[in-house]
Every structure is written in structure tokens, then in C-alpha cells.
C-alpha positions as CSV (number, residue, x, y, z in Angstrom):
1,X,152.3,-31.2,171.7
2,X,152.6,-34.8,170.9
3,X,149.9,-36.0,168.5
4,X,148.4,-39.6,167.8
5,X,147.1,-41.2,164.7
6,X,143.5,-42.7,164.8
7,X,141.6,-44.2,162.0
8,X,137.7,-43.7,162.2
9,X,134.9,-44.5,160.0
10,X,132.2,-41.3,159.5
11,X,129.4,-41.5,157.7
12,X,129.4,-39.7,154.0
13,X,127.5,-37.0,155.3
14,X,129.7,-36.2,158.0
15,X,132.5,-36.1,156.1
16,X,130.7,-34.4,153.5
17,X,130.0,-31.5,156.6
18,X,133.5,-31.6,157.5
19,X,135.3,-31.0,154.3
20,X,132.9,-28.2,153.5
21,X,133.9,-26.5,156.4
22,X,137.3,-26.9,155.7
23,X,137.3,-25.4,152.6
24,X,135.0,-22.5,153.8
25,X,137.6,-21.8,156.6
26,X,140.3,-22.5,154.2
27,X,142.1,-24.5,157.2
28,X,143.3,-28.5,156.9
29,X,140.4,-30.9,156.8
30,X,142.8,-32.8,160.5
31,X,142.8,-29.7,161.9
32,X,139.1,-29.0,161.7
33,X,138.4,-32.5,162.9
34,X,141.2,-31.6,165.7
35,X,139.4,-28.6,166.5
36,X,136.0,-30.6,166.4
37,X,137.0,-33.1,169.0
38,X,138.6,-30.4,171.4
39,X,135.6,-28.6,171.7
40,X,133.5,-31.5,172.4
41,X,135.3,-33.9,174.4
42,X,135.6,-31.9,178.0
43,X,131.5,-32.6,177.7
44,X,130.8,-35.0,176.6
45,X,129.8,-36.9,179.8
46,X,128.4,-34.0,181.6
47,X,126.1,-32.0,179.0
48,X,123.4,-32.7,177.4
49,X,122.8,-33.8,173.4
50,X,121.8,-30.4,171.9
51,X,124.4,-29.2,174.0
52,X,127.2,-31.3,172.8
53,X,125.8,-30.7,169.3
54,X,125.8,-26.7,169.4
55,X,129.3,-26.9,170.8
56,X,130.7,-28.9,167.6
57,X,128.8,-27.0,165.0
58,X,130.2,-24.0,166.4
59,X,134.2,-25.1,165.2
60,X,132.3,-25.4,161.6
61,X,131.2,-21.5,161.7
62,X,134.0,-18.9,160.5
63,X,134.2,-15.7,162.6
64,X,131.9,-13.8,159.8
65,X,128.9,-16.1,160.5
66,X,129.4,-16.1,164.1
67,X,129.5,-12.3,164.3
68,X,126.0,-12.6,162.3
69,X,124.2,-15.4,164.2
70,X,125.4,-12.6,167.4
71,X,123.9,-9.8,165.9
72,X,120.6,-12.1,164.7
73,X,117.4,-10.4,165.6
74,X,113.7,-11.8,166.2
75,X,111.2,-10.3,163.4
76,X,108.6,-8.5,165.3
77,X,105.7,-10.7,164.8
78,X,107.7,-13.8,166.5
79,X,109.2,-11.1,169.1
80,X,105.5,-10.2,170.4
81,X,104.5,-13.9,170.2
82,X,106.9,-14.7,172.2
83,X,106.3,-12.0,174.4
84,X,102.2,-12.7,174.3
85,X,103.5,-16.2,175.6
86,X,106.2,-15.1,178.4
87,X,103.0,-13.2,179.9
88,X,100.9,-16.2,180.3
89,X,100.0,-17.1,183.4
């Protein structure tokens, strides 16, 4: 696959998020930012913000924490609140 320079400007923070997740996947910092940009760009023009902003935090996450935020469960107080509220008229 051909490939294409670009320079960008991020703010520090952004960066900051992006070589942290680098080094937590222990993958090159371009080809998080590759990966990133993949995700997001098919879209970007037809989804909405959160949307678009779950999609690219999820090229951040290594398998491990996927798996978890997967097997994630409601603790039973906020289950039944939930529940009291689904049965609301």
C-alpha cells in the first residue's frame, strides 16, 4: 500500500493520549495514529460525535481491556435503578 506523509499540529494532550497508548500496546506511535484515522474516517460525515469519539478510543484499548469493558457488569443497585426506570410509564 502506498503511504503519504502529512504534518499535523495536536494539542499536548492529544499527543500525550497517543503516545501512552503506544507504549501500552507496545506498537509505533504512526501506526497507532494510522490505525486511529482508519477507524474514524469511513464516519466521519455520517455518525454522530460520541459516536465518532467511541470508535477512536477504541484503537487506544489493547485486547485485555476490551475483553474486560465486554465482560463489565452493572452493580445491582444501578441494575434495579435502571430497571425501576425502564418500568416507568
Amino acid at each position: 500500500m502506498a503511504s503519504q506523509s502529512i504534518t499535523i499540529e495536536l494539542p499536548e494532550a492529544v499527543c500525550d493520549q497517543i503516545r501512552r497508548a503506544a507504549e501500552r500496546t507496545g506498537r509505533p506511535l504512526d501506526q497507532v495514529l494510522t490505525e486511529a484515522l482508519t477507524v474514524v474516517a469511513p464516519v466521519i460525515d455520517t455518525s454522530s460525535l460520541s459516536l465518532r469519539s467511541a470508535l477512536a478510543h477504541l484503537v487506544y484499548l489493547i485486547d485485555a481491556a476490551l475483553w474486560q469493558a465486554g465482560r463489565a457488569t452493572m452493580v445491582a443497585e444501578l441494575r434495579e435503578r435502571l430497571q425501576g426506570l425502564h418500568d416507568l410509564p
